[in-house]
C-alpha positions, 0 to 999 in steps of 0.5 A: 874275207871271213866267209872265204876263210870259212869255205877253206876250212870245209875243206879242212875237214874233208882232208882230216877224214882222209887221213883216218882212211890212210891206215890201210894203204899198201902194194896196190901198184901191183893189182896182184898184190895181197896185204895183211892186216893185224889186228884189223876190226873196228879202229878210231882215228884222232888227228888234226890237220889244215886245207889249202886251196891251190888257187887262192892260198887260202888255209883251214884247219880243223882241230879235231879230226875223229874217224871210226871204222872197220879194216879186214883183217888176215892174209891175202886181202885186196888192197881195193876197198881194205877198210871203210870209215862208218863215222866221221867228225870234224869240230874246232874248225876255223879259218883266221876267227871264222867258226865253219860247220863241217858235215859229211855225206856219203859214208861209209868212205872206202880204204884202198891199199896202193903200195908198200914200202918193206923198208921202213914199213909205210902203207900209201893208199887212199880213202875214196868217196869223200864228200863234205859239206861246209858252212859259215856266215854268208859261205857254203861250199862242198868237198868232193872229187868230180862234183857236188854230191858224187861221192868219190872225193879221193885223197892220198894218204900214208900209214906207217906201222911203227908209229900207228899214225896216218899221214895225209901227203897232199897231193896225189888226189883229186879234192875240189870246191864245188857248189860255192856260194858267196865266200868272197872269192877265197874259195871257187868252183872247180879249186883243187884243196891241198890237204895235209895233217896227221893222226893217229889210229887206234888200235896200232895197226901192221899192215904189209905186203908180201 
């Protein structure tokens, strides 16, 4: 049960760094949309939060989830590829009493803007290229989208411009557990991971879309 606990929480980690990405999300359903970014350049993101594996139940959780990149910044910017995440960090990462080690494979993750919402001022978009990698004792696993090592595990995620702080929605990915090896049957091959979580980026970000 422990190392089950353990592959939940790698998939933790990975959910925590999509919701850095999530700041530069916005119009993206409209392929002919542009976006503005300010003050845009480098950016970090702090934040926590949790994995839960759609067929087990079982729940990981990262305490500190630490991202750090760059976002274009100006006018009439595609919403594909807006920014990119260079360095990712996941410590505090446990399932129930169970210590997981999280790495991360693949950087620099991408920022994709999909659509904005002018009323209440919210980005939604995704981070894509996730790929990450857990172990603990007698459990080892990897996040990713298709499969292990692809590099284009993908998550959904919303930014809202009054608070700065990015949300991670859950749903609308495509995260999987690949490459499990013991764990217990808490965690399987081919397991969607449903991630939630918010953080906050620095500095506060405006991003909008005519």
């Amino acid at each position: 049960m422990r190392k089950r606990l353990t592959a939940v929480l790698l998939t933790s980690g990975a959910v925590a760094v999509a919701i850095g990405l999530g700041t530069t999300t916005a119009l993206a359903s409209n392929t002919a949309a542009t976006w503005s970014v300010s003050p845009g350049g480098s950016f970090s993101f702090s934040g926590s939060g949790q994995v839960k594996d759609a067929t087990t139940g079982t729940v990981a959780k990262c305490t500190s989830i630490k991202l750090s990149g760059t976002l274009k910044k100006g006018h009439g910017l595609s919403g594909s590829k807006i920014g990119s995440i260079t360095t990712a960090s996941f410590t505090g990462c446990t399932i129930a009493t169970i210590t997981v080690t999280v790495t991360t494979n693949g950087l620099p993750w991408k920022m994709n803007a999909t659509s904005f919402n002018a009323t209440n001022g919210v980005t939604t978009g995704n981070i894509s290229g996730i790929d990450l990698g857990a172990s603990a004792p007698g459990c080892t696993t990897v996040l990713d989208g298709t499969a292990a090592g692809a590099n284009n595990g993908k998550t959904k995620i919303t930014y809202t411009n009054s608070t700065g702080k990015i949300k991670l929605l859950g749903t609308g990915g495509n995260l999987h557990s690949w490459a499990v090896n013991g764990c217990f049957g808490l965690i399987n091959n081919g397991d969607v991971q449903q991630a939630s979580g918010s953080g906050a980026v620095t500095p506060k970000q405006t991003i909008t879309s005519p």
